[in-house]
Backbone as a ProteinNet text record, in pm:
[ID]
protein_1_A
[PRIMARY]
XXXXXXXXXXXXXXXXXXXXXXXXXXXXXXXXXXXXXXXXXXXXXXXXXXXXXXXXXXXXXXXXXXXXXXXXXXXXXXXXXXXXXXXXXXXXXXXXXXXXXXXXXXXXXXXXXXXXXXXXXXXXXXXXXXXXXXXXXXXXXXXXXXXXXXXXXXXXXXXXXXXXXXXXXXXXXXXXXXXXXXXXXXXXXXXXXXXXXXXXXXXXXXXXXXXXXXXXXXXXXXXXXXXXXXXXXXXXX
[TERTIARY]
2021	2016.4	1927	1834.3	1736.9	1821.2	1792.2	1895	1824.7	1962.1	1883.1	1864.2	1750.6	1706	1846.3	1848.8	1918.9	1859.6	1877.1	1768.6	1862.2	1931.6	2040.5	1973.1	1967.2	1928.9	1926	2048.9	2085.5	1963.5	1955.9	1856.1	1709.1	1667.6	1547.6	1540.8	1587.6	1598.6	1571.8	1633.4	1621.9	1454.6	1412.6	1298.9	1196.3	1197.2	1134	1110.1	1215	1186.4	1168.1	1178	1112.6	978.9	904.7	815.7	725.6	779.9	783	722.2	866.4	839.8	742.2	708.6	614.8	488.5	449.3	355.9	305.1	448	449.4	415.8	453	453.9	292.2	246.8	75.6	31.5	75.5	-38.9	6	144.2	113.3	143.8	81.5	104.7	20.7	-113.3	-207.4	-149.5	-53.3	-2.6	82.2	91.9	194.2	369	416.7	557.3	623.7	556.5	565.8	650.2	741.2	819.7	737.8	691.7	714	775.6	794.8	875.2	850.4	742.1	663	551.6	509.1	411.2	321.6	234.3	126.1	31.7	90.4	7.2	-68.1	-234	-280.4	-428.2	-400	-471.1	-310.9	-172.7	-87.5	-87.9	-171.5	-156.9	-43.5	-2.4	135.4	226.4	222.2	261.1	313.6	221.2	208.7	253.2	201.5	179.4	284.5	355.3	455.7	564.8	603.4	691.8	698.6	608.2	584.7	630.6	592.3	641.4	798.5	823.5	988.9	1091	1004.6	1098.3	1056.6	920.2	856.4	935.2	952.1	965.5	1104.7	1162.7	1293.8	1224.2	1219.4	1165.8	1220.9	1206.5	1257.7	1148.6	1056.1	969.8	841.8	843.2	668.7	661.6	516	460	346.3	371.5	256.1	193.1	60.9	-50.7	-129.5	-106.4	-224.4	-251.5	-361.5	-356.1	-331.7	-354.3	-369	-308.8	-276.4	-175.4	-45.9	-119.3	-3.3	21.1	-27.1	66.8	135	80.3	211.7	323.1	331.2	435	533	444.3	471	558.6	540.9	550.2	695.8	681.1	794.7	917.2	911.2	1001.9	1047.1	939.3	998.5	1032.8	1044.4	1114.3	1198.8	1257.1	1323.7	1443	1529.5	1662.3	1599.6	1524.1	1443.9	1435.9	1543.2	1504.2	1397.8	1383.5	1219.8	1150.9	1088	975.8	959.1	861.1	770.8	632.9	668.8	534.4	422.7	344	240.7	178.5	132.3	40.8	-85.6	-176	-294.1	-381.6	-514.9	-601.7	-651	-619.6	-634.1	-822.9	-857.9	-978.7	-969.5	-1148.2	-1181.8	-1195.9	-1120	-1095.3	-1017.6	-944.9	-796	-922.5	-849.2	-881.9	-909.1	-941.2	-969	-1122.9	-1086.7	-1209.2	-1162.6	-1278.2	-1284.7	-1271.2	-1166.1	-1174.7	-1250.3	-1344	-1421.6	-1290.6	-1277.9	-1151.4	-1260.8	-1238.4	-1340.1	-1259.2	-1319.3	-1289.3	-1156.9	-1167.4	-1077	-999.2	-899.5	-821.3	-814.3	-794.9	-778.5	-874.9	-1021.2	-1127.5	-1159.8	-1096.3	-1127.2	-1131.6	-1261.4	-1285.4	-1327.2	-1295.6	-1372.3	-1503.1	-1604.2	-1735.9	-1801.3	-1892.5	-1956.6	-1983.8	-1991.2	-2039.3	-2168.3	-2256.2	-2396	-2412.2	-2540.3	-2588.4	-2618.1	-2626.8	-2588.3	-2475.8	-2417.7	-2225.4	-2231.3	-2223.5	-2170	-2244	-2373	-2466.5	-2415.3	-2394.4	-2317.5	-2181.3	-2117.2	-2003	-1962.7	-2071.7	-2102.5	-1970.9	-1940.4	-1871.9	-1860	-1833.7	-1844.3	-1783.4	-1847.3	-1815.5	-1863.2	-1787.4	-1882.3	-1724.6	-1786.7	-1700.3	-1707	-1557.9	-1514.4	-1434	-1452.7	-1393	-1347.7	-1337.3	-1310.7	-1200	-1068.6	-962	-963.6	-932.8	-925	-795.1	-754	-670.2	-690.8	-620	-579.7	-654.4	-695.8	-722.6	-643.1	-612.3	-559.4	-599.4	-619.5	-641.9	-468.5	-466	-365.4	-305.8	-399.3	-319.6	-251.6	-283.1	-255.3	-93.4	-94	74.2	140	256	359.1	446.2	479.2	594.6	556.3	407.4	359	327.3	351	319.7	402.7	517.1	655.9	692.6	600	613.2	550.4	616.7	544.1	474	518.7	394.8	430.3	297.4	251	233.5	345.4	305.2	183.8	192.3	79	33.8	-121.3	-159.3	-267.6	-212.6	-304.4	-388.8	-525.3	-627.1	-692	-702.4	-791.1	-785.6	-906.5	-1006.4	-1111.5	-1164.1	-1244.4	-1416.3	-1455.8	-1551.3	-1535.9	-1400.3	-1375.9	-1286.3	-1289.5	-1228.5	-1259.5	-1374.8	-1451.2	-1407.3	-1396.2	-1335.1	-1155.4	-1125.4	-967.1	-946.1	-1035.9	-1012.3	-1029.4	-1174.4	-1208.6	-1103.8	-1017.7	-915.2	-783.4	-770.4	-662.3	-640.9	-753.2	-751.8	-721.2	-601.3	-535.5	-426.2	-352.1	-259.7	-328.7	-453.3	-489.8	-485.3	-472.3	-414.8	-244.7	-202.6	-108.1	-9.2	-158.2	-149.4	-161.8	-125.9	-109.6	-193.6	-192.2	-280.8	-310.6	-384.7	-486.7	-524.6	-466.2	-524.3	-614.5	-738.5	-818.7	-970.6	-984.1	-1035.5	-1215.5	-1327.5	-1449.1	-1560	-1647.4	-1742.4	-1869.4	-1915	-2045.6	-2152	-2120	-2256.1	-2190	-2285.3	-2262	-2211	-2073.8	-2018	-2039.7	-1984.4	-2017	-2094.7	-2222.2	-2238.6	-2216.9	-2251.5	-2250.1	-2156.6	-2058.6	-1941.3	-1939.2	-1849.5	-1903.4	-1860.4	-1941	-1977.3	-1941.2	-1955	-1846.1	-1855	-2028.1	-2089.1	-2018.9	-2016	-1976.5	-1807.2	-1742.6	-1634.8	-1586.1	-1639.4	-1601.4	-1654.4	-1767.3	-1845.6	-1735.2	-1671.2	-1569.2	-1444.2	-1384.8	-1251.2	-1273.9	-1378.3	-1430.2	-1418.6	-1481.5	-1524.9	-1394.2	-1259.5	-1128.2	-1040.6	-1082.5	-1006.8	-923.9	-980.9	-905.4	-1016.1	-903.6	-1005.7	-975.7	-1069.5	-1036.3	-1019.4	-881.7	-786.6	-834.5	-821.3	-873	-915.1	-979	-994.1	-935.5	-934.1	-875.3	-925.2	-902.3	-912.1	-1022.8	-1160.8	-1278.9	-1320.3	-1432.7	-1438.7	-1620.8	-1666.5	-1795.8	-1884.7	-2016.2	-2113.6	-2103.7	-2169.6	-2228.9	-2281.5	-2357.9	-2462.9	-2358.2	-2227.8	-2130.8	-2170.3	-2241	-2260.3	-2119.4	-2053.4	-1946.9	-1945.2	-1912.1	-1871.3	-1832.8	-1688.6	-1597.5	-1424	-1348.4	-1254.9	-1181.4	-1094.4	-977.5	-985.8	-969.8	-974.9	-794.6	-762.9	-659.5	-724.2	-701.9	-747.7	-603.6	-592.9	-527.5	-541	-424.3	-490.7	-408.3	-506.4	-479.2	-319	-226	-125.7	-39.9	-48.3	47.2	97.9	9.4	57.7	222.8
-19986.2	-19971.5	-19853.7	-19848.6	-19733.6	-19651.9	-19539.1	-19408.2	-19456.1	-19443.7	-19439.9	-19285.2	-19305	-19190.9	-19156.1	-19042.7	-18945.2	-18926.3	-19024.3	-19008.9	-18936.2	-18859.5	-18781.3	-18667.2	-18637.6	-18473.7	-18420.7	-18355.3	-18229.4	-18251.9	-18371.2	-18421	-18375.2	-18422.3	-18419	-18245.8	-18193.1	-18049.6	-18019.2	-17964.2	-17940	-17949.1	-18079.7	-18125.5	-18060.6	-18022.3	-17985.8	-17820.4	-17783.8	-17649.1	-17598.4	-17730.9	-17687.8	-17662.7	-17792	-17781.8	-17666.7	-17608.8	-17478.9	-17392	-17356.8	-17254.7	-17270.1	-17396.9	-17416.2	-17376.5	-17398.7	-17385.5	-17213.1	-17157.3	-16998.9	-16969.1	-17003	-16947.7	-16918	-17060.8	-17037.6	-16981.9	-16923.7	-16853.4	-16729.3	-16669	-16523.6	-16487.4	-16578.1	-16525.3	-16417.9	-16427.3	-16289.5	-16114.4	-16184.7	-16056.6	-15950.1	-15835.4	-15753.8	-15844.2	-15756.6	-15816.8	-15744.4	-15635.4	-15551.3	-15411.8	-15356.1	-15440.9	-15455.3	-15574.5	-15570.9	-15604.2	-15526.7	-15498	-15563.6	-15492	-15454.7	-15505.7	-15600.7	-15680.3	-15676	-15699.5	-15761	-15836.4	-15967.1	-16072.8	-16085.1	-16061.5	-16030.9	-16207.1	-16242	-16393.7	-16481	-16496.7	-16547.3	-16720.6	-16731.2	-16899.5	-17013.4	-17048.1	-17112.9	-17052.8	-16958.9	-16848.2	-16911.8	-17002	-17018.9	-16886.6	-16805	-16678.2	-16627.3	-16583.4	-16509.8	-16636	-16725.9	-16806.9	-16765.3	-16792.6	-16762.2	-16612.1	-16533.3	-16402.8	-16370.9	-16490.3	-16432.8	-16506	-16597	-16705.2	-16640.9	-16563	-16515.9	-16344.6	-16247.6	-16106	-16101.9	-15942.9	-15881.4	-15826.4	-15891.3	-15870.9	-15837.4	-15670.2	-15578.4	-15630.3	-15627.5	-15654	-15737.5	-15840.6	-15871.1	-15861.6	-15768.9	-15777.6	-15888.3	-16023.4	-16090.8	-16086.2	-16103.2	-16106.4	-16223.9	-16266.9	-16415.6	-16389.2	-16459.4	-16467.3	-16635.9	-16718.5	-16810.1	-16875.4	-16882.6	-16952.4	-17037.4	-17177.6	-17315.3	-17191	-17148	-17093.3	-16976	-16894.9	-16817.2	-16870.4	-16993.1	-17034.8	-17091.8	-17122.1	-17220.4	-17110.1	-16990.1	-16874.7	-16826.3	-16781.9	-16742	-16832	-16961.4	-17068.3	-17032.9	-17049.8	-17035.9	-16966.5	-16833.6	-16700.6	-16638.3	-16714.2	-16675.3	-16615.7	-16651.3	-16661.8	-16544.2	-16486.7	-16420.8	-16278.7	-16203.8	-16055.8	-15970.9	-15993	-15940.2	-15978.1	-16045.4	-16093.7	-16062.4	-15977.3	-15964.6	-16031.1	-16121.6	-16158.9	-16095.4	-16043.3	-15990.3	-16052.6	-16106.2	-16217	-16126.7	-16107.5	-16053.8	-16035.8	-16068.1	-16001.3	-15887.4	-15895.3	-15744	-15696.1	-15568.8	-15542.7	-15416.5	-15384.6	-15272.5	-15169.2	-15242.2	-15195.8	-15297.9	-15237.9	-15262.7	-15270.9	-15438.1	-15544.2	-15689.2	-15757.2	-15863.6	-15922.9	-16038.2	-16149.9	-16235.7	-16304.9	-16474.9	-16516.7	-16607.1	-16648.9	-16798.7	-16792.5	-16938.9	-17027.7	-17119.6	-17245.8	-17325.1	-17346.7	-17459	-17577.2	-17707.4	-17850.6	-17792.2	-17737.2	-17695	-17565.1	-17628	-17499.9	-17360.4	-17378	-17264.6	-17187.2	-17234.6	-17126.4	-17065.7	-17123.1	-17025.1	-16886.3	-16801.6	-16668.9	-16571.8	-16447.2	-16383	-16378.9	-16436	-16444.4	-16603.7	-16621.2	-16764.2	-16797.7	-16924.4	-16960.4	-16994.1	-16973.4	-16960.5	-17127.9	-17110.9	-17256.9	-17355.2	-17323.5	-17384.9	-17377.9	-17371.9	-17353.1	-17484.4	-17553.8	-17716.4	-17780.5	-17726.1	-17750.4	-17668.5	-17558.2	-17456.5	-17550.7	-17540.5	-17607.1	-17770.2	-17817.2	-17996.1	-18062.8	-18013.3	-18081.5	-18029.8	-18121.8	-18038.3	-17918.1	-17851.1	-17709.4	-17669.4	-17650.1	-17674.5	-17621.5	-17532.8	-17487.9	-17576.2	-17595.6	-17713.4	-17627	-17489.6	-17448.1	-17270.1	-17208.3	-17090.7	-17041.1	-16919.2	-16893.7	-16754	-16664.3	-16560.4	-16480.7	-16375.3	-16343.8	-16151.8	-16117.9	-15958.1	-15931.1	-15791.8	-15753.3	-15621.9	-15624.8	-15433.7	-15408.9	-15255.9	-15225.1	-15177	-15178.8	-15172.7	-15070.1	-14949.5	-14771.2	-14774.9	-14836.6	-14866	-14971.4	-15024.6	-15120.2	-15019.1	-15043.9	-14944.9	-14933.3	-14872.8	-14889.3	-14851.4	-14879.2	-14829.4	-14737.7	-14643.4	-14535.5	-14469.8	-14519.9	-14475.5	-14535.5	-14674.8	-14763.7	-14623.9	-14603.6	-14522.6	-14578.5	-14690.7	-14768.6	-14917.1	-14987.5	-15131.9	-15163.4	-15256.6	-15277.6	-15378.9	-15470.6	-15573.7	-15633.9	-15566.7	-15663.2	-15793.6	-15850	-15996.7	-16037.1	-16017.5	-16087.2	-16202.3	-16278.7	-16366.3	-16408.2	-16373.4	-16391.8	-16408.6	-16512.5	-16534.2	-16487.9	-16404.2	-16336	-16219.2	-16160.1	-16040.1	-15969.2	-15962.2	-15860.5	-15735.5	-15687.8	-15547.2	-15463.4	-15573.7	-15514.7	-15488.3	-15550.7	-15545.1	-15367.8	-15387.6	-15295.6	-15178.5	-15168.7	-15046	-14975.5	-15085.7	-15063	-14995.9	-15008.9	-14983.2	-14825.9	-14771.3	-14592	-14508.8	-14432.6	-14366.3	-14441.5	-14559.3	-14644.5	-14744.6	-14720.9	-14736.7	-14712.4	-14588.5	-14496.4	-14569.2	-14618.9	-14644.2	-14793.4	-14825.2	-14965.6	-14994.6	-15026.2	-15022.4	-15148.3	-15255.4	-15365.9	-15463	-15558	-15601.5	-15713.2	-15853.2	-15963.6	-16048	-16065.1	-16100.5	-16190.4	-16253.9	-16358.1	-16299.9	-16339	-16310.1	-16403	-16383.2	-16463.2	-16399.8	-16518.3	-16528.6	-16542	-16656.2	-16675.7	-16648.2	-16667.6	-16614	-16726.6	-16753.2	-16869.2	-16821.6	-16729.4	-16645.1	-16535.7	-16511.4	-16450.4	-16312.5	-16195.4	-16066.8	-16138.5	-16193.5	-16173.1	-16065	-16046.2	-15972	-16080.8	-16011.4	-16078.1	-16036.9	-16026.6	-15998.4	-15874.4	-15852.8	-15753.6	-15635.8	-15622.9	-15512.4	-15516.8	-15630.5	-15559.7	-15503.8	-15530.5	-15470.8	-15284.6	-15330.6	-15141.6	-15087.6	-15135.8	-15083.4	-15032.4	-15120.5	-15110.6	-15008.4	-15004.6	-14903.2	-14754.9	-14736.1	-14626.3	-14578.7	-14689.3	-14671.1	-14617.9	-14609.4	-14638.5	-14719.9	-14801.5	-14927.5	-15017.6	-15057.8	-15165.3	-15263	-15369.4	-15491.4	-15537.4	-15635.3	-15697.1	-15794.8	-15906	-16040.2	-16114	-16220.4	-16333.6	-16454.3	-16551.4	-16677.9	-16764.3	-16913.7	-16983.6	-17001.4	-17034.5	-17026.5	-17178.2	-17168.8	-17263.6	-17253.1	-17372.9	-17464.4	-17496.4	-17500.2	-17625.4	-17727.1	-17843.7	-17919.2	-17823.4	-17777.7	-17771.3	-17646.4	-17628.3	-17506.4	-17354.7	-17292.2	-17165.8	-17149.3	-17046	-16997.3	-16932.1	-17012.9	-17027.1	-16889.8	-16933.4	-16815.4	-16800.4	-16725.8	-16722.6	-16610.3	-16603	-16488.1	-16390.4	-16242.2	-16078.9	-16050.9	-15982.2	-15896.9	-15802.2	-15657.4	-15561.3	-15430.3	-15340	-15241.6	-15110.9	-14998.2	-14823	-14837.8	-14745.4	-14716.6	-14640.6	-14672.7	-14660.1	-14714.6	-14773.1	-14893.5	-15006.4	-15054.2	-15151.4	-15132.2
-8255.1	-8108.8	-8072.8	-7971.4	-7939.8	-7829.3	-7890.9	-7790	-7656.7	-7553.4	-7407.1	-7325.8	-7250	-7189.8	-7105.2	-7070.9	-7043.1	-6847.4	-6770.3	-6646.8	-6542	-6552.8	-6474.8	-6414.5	-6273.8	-6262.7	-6342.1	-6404.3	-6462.8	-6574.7	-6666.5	-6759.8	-6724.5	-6558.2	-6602.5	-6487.4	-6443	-6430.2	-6610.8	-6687.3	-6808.5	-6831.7	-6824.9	-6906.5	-6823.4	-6700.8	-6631.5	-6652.6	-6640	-6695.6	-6829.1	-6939.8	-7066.2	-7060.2	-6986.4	-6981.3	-6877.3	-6803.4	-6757.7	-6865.4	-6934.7	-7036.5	-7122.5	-7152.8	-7246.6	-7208.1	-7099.9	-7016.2	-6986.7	-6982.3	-6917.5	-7046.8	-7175.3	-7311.1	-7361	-7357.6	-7322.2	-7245.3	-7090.8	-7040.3	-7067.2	-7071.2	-7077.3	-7293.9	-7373.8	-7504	-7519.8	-7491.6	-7579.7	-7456.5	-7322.6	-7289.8	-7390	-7332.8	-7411.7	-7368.7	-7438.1	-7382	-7252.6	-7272	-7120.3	-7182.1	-7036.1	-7017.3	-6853.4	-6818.8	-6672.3	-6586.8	-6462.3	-6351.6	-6177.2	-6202.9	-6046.4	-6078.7	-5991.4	-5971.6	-5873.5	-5811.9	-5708.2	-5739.7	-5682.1	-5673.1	-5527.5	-5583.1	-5378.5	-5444.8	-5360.1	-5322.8	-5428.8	-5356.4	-5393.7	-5393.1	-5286.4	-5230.8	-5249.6	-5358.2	-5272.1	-5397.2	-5443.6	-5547.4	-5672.3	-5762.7	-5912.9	-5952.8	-5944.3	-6028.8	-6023.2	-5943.4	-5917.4	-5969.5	-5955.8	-5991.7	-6144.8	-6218.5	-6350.6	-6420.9	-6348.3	-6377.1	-6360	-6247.5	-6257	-6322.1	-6391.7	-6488.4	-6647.8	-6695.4	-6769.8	-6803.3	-6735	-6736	-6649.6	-6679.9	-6604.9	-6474.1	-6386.2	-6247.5	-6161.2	-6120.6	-6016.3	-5890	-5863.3	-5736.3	-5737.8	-5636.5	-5652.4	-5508.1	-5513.3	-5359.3	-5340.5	-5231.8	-5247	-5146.1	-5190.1	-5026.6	-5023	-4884.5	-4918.6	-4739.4	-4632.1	-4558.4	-4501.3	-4611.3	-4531.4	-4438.7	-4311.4	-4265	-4322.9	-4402.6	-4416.5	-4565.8	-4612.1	-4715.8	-4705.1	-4622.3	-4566.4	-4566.6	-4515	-4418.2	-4554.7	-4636.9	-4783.8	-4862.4	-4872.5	-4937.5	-4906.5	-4712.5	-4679.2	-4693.1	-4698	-4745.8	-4865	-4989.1	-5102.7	-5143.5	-5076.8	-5182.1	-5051.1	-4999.1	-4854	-4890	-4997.7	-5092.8	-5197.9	-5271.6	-5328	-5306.2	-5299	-5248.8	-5333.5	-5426	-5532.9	-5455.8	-5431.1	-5334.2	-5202.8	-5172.1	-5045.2	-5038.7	-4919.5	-4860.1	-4747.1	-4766.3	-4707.3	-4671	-4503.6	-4464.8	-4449.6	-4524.2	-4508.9	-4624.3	-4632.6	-4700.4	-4725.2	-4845.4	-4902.3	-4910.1	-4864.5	-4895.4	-4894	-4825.1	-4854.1	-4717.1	-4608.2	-4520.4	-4402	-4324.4	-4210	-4131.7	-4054.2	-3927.9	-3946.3	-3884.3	-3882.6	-3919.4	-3969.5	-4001.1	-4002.1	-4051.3	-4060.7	-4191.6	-4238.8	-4354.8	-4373.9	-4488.7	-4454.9	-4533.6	-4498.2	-4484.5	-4598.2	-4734.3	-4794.2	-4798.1	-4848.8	-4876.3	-4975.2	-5080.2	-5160	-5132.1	-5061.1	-5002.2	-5096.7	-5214.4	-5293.1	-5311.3	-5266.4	-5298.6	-5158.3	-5063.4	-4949.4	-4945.5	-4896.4	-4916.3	-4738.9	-4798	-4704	-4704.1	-4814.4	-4845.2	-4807.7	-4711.9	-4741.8	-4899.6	-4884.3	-5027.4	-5042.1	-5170.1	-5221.4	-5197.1	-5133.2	-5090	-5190.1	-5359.8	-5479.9	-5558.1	-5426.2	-5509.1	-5571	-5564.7	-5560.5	-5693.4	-5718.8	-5837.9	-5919.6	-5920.9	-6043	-6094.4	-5974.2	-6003.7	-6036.1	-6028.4	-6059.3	-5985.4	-5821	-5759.6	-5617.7	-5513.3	-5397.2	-5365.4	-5289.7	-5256.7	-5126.8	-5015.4	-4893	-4831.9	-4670.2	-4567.2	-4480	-4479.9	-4361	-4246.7	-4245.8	-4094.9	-4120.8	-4015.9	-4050.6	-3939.8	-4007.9	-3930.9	-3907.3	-3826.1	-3819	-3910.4	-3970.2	-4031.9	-4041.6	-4084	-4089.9	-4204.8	-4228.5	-4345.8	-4372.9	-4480.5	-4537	-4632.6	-4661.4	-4751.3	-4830.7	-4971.1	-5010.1	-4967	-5040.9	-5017.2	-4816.6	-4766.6	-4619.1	-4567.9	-4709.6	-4637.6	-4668	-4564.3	-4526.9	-4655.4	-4725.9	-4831.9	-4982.1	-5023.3	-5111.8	-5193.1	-5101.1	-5162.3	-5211	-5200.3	-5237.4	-5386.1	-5433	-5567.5	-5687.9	-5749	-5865.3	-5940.9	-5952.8	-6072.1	-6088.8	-6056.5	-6079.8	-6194.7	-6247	-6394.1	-6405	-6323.3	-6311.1	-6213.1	-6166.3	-6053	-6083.4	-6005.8	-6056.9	-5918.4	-5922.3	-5835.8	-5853.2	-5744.5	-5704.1	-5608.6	-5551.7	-5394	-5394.6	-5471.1	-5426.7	-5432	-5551.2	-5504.9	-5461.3	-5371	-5302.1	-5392.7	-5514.4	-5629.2	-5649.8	-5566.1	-5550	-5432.1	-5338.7	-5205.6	-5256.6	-5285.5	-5377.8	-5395.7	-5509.4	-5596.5	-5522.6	-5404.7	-5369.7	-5245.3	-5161	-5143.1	-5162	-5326.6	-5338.3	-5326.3	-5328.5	-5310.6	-5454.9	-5404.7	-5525.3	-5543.7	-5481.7	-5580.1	-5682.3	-5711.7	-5823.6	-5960.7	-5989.8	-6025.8	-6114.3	-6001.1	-6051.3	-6084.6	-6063.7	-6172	-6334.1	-6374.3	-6563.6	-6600.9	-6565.4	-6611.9	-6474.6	-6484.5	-6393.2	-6444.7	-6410.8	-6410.9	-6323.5	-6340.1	-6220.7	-6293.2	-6203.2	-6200.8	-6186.6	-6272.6	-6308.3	-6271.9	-6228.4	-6192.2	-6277.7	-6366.8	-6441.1	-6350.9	-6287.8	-6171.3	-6011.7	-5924.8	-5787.8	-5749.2	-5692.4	-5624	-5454.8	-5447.1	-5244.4	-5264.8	-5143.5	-5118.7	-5096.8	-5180.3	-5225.8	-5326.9	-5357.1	-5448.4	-5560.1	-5592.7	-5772.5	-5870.6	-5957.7	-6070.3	-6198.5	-6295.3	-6426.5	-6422.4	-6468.3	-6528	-6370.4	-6271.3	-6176.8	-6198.2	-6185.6	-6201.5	-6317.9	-6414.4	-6559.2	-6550.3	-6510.3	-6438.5	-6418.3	-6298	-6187.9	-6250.6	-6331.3	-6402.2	-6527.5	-6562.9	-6707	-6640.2	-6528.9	-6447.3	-6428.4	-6400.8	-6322.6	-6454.7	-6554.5	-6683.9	-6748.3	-6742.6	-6779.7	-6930.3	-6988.2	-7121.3	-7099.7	-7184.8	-7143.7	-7280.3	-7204.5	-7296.8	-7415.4	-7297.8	-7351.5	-7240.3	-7211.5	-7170.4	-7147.3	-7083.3	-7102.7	-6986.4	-6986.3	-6843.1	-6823.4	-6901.9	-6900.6	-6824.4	-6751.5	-6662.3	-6729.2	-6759.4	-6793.4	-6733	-6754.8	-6670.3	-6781.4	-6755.6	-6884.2	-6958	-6963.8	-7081.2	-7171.7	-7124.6	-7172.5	-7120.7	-7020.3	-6986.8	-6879	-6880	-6802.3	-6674.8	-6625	-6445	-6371.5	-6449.5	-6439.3	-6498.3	-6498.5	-6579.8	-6544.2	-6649.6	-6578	-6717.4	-6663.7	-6778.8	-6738.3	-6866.8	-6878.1	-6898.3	-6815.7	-6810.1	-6795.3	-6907.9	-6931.9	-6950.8	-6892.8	-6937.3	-7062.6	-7138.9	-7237.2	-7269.9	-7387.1	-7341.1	-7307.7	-7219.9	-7131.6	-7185.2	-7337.2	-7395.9	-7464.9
[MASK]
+++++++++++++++++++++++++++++++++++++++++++++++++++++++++++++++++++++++++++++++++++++++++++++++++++++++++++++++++++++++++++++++++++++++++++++++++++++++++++++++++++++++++++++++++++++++++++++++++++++++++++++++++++++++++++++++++++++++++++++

């Protein structure tokens, strides 16, 4: 007789979160084991990241920042029950007020930067602004409450191209971040964006080494797009 599947909630809850873990196991293996705590996730969008970290690590706080409207809204839902979690509706930069965020076909790459008029050829798929929203900007050292955090065990960026404005933001709570996951651009996807070679400048200058790599994104012919750095102070491991 062939065993029968097991098709019960409780069953496929289980299977679901194996496959979770399995999943979390691969992305954060070449991390340290920490211990981490305190988080900031700033370009959160409908918060992968943070989900992961709090099923992954012993998690005292994550501060998240996203501006986009429908995921704000997505955000404050899901971690409503969640007292670790703060949501921050705003883009983080390199200076407090408002702009325009360009809205792309692919919600997730929406930036504070237009995109390079050969986005779409780099990327061998469409890439094009279908509308733009107004939204807040802050700089980090500037949200209310921060300065009071002694230390960020891990901040994780991605915006887009705007990883420079991020960083130059953060002031002297820079300082007091320990590692730095963020997202690299080989070639120019937006206008000014940075690009590997500057933010690696930036983070060297800040004291920080770099970890490892992962998440590498292709053309055909195999030259690299872009991808995601683990970046650490010395120490901290």
């Amino acid at each position: 007789m062939k065993p029968q599947f097991d098709a019960s909630p409780l069953r496929k809850a289980l299977l679901c979160l194996n496959k979770d873990s399995r999943r979390d196991f691969r992305f954060f293996r070449q991390f340290p084991r920490g211990p981490f705590r305190t988080f900031l996730d700033i370009g959160a969008y409908h918060g992968e990241f943070t989900d992961r970290v709090l099923r992954h690590y012993p998690v005292e706080k994550v501060f998240l920042f996203e501006p986009f409207p429908d995921s704000i809204s997505l955000l404050r839902q899901r971690y409503a029950a969640e007292p670790r979690c703060t949501v921050h509706p705003y883009a983080l930069s390199d200076q407090s007020g408002s702009t325009a965020l360009r809205v792309l076909n692919k919600a997730d790459s929406s930036s504070l930067l237009d995109p390079v008029g050969d986005a779409s050829a780099v990327l061998q798929r469409d890439f094009h602004e279908v509308g733009q929203t107004q939204i807040e900007t802050r700089r980090l050292d500037e949200i209310p409450g921060l300065a009071d955090v002694p230390r960020f065990d891990l901040a994780k960026i991605d915006v887009q191209g705007a990883e420079l404005k991020v960083l130059r933001g953060c002031g002297a709570l820079l300082d007091r971040i320990q590692a730095i996951y963020i997202e690299v651009n080989f070639r120019s996807l937006y206008q000014n964006g940075a690009v590997f070679c500057e933010t690696h400048a930036f983070l060297e200058q800040a004291g920080f080494l770099l970890g490892f790599m992962q998440e590498f994104r292709r053309n055909a012919e195999g030259a690299l797009i872009y991808g995601n750095a683990y970046y650490f102070r010395p120490g901290s491991r």
